[in-house]
C-alpha positions in Angstrom: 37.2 76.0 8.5 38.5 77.5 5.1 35.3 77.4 3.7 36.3 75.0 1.2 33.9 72.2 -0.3 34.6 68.9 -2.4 32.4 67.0 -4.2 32.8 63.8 -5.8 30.8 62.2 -8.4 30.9 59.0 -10.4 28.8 58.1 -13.4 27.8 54.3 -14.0 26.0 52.7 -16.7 24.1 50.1 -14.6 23.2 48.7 -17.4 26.7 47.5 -18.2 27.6 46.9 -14.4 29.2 42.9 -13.6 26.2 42.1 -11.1 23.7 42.7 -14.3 25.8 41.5 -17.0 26.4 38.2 -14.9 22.7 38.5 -14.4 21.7 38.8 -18.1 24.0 36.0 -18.6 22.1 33.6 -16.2 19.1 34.6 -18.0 20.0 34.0 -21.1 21.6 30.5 -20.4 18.1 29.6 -18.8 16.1 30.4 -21.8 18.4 28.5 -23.8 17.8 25.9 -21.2 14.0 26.1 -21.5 14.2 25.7 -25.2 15.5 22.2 -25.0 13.2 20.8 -22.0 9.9 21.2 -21.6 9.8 21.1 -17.9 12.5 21.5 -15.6 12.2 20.8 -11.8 14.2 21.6 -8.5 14.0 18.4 -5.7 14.9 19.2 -2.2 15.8 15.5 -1.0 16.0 16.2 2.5 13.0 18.3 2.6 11.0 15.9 0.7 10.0 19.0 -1.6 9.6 19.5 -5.6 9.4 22.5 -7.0 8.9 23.3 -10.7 11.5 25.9 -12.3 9.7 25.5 -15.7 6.6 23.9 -17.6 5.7 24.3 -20.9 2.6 23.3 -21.7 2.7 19.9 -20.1 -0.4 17.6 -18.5 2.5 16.9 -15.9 2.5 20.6 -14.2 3.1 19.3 -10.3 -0.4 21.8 -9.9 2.6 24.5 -10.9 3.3 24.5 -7.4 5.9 23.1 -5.0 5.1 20.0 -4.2 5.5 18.8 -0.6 5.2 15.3 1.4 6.9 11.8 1.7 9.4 12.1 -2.1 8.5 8.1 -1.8 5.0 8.6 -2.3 5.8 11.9 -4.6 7.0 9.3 -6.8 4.5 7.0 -6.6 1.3 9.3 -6.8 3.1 10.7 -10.2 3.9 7.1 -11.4 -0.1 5.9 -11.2 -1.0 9.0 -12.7 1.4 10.1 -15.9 3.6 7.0 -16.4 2.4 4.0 -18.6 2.4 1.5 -16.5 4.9 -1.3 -18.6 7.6 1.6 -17.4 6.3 2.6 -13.8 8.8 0.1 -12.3 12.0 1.6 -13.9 10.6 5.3 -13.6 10.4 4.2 -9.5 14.0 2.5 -9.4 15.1 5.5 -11.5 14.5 8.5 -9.2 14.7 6.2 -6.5 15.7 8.9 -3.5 17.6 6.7 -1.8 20.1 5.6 -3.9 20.1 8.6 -6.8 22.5 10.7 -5.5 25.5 7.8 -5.2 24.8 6.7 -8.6 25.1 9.7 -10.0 27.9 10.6 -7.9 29.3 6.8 -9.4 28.4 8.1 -13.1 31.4 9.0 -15.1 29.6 11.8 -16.9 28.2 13.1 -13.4 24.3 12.7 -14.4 21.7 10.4 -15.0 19.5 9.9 -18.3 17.0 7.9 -18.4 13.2 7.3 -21.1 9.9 6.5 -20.2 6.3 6.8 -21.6 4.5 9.8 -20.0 0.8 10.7 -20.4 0.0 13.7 -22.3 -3.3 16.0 -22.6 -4.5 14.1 -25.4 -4.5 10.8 -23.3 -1.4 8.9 -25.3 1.7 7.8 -24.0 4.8 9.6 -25.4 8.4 8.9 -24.7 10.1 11.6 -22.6 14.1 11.5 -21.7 14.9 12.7 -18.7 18.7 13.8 -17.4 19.6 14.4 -13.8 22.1 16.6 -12.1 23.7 16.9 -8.8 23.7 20.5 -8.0 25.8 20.8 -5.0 28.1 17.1 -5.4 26.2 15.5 -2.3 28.6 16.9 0.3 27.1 15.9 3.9 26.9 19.1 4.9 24.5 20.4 2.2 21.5 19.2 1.3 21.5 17.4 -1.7 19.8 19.2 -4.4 18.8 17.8 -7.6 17.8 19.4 -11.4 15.7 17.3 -13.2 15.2 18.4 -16.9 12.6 16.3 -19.2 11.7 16.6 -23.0 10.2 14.5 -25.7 11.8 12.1 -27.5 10.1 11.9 -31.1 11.5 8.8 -32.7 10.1 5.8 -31.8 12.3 3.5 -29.2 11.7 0.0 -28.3 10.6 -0.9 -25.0 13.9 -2.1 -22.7 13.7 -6.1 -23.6 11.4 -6.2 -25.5 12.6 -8.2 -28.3 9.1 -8.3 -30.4 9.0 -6.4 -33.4 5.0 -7.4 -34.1 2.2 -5.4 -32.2 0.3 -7.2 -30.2 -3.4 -8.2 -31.0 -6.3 -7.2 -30.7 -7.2 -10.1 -28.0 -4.2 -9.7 -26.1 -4.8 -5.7 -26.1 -8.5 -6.2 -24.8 -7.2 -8.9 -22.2 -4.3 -6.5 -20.8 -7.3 -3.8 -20.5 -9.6 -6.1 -19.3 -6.7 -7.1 -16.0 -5.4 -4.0 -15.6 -9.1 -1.7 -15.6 -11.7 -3.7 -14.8 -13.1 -3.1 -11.3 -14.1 -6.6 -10.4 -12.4 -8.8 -8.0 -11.7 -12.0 -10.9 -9.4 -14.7 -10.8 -8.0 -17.6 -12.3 -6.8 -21.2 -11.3 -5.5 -24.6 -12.4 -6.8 -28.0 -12.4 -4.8 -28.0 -8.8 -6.4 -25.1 -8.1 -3.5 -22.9 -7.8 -3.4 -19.0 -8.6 -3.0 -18.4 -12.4 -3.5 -14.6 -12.1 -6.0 -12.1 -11.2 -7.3 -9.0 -11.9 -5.6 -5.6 -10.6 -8.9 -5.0 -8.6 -8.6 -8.5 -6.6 -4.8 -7.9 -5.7 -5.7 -4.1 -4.6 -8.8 -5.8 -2.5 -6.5 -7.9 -0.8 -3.2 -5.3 -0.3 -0.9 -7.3 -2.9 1.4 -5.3 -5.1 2.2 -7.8 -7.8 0.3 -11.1 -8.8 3.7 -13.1 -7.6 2.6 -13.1 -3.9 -0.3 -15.4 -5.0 1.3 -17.0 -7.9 1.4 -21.1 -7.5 -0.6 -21.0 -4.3 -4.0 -22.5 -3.3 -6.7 -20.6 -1.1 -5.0 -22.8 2.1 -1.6 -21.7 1.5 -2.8 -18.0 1.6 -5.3 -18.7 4.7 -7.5 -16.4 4.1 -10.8 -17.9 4.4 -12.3 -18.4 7.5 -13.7 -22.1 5.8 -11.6 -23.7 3.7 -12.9 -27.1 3.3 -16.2 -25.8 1.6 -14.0 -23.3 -1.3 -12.4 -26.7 -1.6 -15.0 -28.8 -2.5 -16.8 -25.9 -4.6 -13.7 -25.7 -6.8 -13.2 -29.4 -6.9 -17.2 -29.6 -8.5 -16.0 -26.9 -10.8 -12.6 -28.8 -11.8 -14.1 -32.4 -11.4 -17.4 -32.2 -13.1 -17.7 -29.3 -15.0 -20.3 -27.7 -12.5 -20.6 -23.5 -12.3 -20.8 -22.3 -9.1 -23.4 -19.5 -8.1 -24.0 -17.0 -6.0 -22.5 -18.6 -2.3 -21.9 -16.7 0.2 -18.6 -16.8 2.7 -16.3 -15.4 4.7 -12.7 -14.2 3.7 -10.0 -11.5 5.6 -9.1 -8.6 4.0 -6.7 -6.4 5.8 -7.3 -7.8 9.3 -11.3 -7.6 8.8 -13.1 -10.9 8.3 -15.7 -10.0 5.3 -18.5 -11.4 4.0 -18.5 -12.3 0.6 -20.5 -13.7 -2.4 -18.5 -15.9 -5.4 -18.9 -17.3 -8.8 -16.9 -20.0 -10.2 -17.1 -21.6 -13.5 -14.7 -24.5 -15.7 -12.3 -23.1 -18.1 -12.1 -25.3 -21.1 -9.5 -26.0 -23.9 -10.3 -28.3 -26.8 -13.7 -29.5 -24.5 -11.8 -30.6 -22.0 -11.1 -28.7 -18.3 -8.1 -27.0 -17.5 -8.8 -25.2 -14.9 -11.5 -22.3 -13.3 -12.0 -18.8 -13.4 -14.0 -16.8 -10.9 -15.7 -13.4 -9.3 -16.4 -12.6 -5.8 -18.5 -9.3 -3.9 -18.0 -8.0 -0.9 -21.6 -8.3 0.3 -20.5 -5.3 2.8 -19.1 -2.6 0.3 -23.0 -3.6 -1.3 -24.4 -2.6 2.2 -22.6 0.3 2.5 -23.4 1.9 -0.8 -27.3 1.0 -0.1 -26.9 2.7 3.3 -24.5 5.4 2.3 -25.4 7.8 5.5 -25.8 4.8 8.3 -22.4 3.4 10.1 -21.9 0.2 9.8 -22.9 -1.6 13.4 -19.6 -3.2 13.2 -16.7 -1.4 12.6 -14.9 1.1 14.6 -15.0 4.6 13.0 -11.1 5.7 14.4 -9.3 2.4 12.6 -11.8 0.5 10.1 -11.3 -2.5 12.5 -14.6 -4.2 13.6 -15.9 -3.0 16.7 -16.5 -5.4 19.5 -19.8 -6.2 18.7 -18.2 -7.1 15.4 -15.4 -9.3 16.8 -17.8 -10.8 18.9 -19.4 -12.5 15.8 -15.7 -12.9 13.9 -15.7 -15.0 17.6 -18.7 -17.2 17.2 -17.8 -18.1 13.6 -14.1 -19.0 14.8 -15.4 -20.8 17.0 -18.0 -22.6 15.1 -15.3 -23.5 12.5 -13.8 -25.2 15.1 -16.3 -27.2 16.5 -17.3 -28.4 13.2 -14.9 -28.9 11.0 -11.9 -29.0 13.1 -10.2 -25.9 12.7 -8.2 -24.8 15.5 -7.8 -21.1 16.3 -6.0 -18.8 18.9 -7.2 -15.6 20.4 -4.8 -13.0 21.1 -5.9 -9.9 23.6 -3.2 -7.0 23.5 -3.8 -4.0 25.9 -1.9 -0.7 26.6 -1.9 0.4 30.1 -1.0 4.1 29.2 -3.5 5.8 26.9 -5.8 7.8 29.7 -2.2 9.4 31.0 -1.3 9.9 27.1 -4.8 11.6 26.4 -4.6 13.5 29.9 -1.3 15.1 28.2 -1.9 15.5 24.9 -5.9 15.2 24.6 -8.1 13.3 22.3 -6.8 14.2 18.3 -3.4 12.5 19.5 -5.1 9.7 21.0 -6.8 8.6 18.1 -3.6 9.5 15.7 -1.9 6.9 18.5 -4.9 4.5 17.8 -4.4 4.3 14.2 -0.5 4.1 14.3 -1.2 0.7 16.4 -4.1 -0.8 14.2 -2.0 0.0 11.3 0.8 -2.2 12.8 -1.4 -4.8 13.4 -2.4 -4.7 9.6 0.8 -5.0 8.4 1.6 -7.5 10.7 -1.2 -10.1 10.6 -4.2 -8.3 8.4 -3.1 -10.7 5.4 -4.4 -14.1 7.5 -5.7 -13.2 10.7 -8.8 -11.1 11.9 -8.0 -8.0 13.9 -10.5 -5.7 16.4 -10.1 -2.8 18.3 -12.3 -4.3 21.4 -12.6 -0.8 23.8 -10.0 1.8 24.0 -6.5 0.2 23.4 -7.6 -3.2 23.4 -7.2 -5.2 20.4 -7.8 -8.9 19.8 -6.4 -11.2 17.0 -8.1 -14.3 15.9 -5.2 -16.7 14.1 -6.5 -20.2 12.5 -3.7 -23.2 13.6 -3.3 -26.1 11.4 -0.5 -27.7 13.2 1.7 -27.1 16.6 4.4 -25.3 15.0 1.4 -23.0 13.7 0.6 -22.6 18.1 4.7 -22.0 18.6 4.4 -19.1 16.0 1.1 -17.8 17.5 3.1 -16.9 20.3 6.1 -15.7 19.0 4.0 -13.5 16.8 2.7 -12.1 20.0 5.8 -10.9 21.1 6.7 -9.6 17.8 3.5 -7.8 17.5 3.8 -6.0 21.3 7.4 -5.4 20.3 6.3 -3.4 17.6 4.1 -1.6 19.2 6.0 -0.1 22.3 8.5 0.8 19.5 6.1 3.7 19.0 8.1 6.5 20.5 6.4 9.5 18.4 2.9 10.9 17.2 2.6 14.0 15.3 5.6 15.4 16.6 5.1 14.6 20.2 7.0 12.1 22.5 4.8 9.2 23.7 5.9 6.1 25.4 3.7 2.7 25.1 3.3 -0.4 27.0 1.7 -3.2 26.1 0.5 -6.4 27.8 -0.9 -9.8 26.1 -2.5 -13.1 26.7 -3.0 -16.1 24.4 -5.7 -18.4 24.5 -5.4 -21.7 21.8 -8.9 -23.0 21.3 -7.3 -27.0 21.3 -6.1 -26.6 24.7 -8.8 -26.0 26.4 -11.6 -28.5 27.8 -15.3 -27.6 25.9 -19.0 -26.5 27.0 -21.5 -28.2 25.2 -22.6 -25.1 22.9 -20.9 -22.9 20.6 -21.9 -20.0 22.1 -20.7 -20.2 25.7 -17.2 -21.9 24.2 -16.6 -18.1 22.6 -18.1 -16.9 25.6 -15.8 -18.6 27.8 -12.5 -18.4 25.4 -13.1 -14.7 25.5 -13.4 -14.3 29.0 -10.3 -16.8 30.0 -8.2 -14.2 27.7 -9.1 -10.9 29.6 -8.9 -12.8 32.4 -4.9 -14.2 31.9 -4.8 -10.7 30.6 -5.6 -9.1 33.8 -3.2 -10.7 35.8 -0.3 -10.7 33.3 -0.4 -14.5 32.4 
């Protein structure tokens, strides 16, 4: 060694270096972006995840968090809450997840736009335009990422179609308040006693989205009443001879639960003369449960919300009693899966209820519109179905099939693989040969139907 050392040094303003200029740049360019928008969020389509980039002193904040779930019912949650409702529908088909990224791959300027009426602190309605973006071109392998950037729109804009320059009146203003807020069940008919309309709180009671599934129809073409022939006659007093109905109890199914109920009915007049009826009902069990807020009911099951089997027992009786009186055929359908103790020996009991309420929520959306449902003992459920006509009995078993197909199409639960078999038998009330009392025909109906069940008939 010479004893010779070099040193090197190199002086850098960092504050002038690429990396920080580019980063000042960046900066700047997203304060100039939050000047124009007054919130500007990040969605993660694949992920289901919304994240908020910016907020300026908005009602809608997302909680100022990310925001995590089903983007489907992302949507919807912030639809109900913020967006007037006349624009809810085109907000949805808007930021529609399925379809967003191909329009806007589709749109010749490579973005969306697109106004509504959001809620603000003060409680009015003010129009916002919002533009998407595409932030990585929806190639396969990426996830697709979307910018959403929203800010208010201060001139006035018509409504899309609307074509009325006037505001609407006073009357029509309290009547639109009156359908969409109230939270009674009321309804509306004509003199044929078809569906005019109802209230928001009567299509919610009975799982409608829109008035148009009941639109046109009478009380039998929705089948929802364990008795028919006396909601009939009421209505036809009402229609016929001006009479207003009070206080009568019945029986109606909501959501695969038969439910006792109490209605009013009374004539709608025009120029003294009767065009029609308009009406109110209770659920006499929501009443029971409010006055016995810390007792469960006798007769429902606590893991689905179906009744119990003490509860179908009497949805039974009354089936049964229809049809010895008044002639209204029914059909009893038993369904039972074979493999639930191996599925709880595996997994243990939280899955096995998550399992339970999978299958009564198939059921539900199966059949809970016109036919009772109960979970009888462990994975046993029973269906009670009202037939007016054979071709109602050819359906009752094809919708068996359907219903056990359905079912054993359940191949997961939380995560964790699960394999189901089902097994049903049918029993039509018509075809079989009758006891002399009500009582033991249930009795017997039921027990022919665990019976075909048992050995696979």
């Amino acid at each position: 060694m010479n004893q010779h050392v070099l040193i090197h040094s190199e002086l850098e303003n960092i504050s002038k270096s690429a990396a920080n200029l580019q980063r000042g740049k960046l900066d700047d360019n997203l304060r100039y972006l939050y000047t124009m928008f007054e919130y500007i969020n990040l969605v993660d389509l694949k992920h289901h995840k919304v994240e908020p980039l910016y907020v300026h002193d908005s009602l809608f904040q997302l909680e100022q968090a990310a925001q995590t779930g089903d983007f489907h019912e992302i949507l919807q949650s912030v639809s109900r809450a913020y967006i007037y409702e006349e624009d809810q529908e085109g907000y949805l088909a808007f930021f529609n997840p399925d379809t967003i990224v191909e329009r806007i791959q589709k749109s010749p300027y490579g973005r969306l736009e697109h106004c509504f009426r959001m809620r603000d602190k003060q409680g009015n309605y003010v129009w916002q335009e919002c533009v998407v973006i595409l932030l990585n071109n929806g190639r396969e392998e990426e996830a697709p990422l979307l910018l959403t950037a929203t800010k208010s729109i201060h001139a006035p804009i018509a409504p899309s179609g609307s074509h009325e320059a006037h505001h609407p009146s006073l009357d029509a203003l309290l009547w639109q308040s009156f359908v969409h807020h109230t939270k009674f069940c009321y309804f509306w008919k004509d003199r044929e006693r078809r569906f005019l309309g109802a209230t928001d709180a009567f299509l919610k009671f009975y799982g409608f989205r829109t008035d148009q599934e009941i639109l046109g129809k009478t009380d039998e073409d929705m089948n929802w009443h364990l008795d028919n022939n006396s909601y009939r006659l009421d209505e036809l007093e009402v229609i016929q001879k001006g009479r207003v109905i009070e206080n009568v109890a019945g029986d109606c199914i909501i959501h695969g639960v038969l439910r006792h109920i109490t209605c009013y009915k009374w004539p709608l007049y025009r120029d003294g003369v009767i065009i029609g009826l308009m009406g109110i009902f209770f659920e006499a069990d929501d009443m029971y449960r409010k006055l016995h807020q810390n007792l469960p009911s006798p007769y429902e099951d606590p893991i689905t919300g179906l009744h119990n089997r003490q509860g179908f027992l009497g949805d039974l009786l009354q089936y049964q009693e229809a049809y010895a009186i008044d002639n209204q055929p029914y059909t009893l359908i038993l369904l039972e899966s074979r493999f639930d103790e191996r599925i709880q020996r595996s997994y243990g009991s939280p899955l096995l209820r998550a399992l339970i309420r999978k299958e009564a929520s198939i059921l539900r959306d199966l059949v809970g519109k016109d036919s009772v449902i109960a979970r009888v003992q462990h994975a046993m459920f029973a269906i009670l179905r009202r037939e007016n006509s054979q071709k109602d009995a050819m359906d009752s078993e094809l919708l068996a099939h359907t219903i056990q197909s359905h079912l054993q199409a359940i191949h997961q639960i939380d995560g964790n693989p699960v394999t189901v078999n089902f097994q049903y038998s049918i029993v039509h009330a018509a075809d079989l040969a009758h006891h002399k009392t009500t009582g033991r025909n249930a009795s017997y109906i039921y027990r022919l139907a665990l019976e075909r069940l048992r050995h696979g008939q």
